[in-house]
N, C-alpha and C positions, 0 to 999 in steps of 0.2 A: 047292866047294859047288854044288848042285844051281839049278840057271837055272830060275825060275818060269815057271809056264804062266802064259796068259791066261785070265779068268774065263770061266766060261761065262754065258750067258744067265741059267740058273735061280739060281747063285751069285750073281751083277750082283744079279738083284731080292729077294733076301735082304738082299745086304747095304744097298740103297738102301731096304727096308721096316726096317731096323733102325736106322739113320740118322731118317728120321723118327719112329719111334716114340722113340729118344732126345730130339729136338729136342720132341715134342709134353712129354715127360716133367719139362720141366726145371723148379723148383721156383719159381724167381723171376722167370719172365716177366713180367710183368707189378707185377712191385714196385717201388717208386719211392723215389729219394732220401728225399721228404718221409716216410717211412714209417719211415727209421732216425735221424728229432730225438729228443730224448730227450722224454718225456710229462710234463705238468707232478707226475704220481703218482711217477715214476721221482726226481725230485728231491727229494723230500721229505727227505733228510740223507744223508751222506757214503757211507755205504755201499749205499743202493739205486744212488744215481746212478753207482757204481764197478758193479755189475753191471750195470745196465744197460747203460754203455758199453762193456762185455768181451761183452755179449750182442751190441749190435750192430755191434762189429768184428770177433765171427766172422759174424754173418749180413753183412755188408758181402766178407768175404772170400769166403764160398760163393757170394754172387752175382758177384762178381768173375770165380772160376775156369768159372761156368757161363754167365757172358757173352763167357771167352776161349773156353769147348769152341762156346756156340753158334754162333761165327763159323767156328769149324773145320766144325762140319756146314755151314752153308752154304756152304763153300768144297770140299767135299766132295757137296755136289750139285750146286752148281753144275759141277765136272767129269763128273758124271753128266752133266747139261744138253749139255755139249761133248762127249760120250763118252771122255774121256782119264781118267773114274774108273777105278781100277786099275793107272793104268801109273806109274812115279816120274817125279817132275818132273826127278830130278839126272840120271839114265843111260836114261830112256825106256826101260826094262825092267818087265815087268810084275814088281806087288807080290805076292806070296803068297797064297791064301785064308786060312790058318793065320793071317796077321800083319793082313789085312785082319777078317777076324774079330773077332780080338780088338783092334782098335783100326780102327775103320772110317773114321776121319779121318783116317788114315794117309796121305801124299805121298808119302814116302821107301821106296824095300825097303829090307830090314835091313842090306843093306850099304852102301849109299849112307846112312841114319840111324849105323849103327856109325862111320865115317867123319865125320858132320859132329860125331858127339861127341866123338870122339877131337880135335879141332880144335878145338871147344869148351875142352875139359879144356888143352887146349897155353897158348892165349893168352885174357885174360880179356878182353882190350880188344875183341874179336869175340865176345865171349858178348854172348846172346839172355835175354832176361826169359824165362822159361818160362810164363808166366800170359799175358802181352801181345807178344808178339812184337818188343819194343825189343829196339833197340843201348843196349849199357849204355855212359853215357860214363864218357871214361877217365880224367876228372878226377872223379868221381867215384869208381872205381875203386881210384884212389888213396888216395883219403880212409880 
């Protein structure tokens, strides 16, 4: 396989003006627990109050996944900040434009990421929550 180049300059500031335009984009900034209690309308008999809660265990989970991507961008300019955006954190080789692209909170090139999933998939007790970046325990695991 082909040894990635380093960004240049003009790609750097694509992908760091994409990065914040994600971050400006995200849906639930600013939406608060107290925003997903149920309304005293929502309760009025069995079945509003089942929709309602189905409504906001998915808006609970979209805010979830957009509060793990937002920590990913800022961990992703924050290396901007240090200039070590672009390079992998595993083999300190630069990442791709192509894989930076299309996933610009990207740490890993594809082969140091192909590699820690392969190690993923082996043993469950070193799997990562994909949403939150925990160690799963492995009494749990069990269960």
């Amino acid at each position: 396989m082909r040894k990635a180049r380093a960004l240049t300059e003009n790609q750097l500031v694509k992908l760091e003006k994409q990065l914040i335009k994600d971050q400006d984009s995200l849906i639930f900034n600013d939406v608060y627990d107290e925003e997903f209690n149920l309304k005293d309308e929502e309760r009025s008999d069995e079945i509003d109050q089942a929709n309602a809660s189905v409504s906001n265990a998915q808006r609970l989970r979209f805010r979830n996944r957009e509060t793990f991507y937002k920590k990913k961008i800022g961990q992703a300019l924050k290396r901007f900040e240090e200039k070590r955006f672009g390079m992998c954190e595993e083999c300190e080789e630069p990442i791709g434009y192509k894989r930076l692209s299309a996933r610009p909170t990207a740490d890993l090139c594809i082969l140091c990421k192909e590699e820690s999933e392969r190690e993923e998939d082996a043993s469950i007790f070193g799997s990562q929550s994909k949403s939150f970046g925990k160690k799963l325990d492995s009494a749990a695991a069990q269960a």
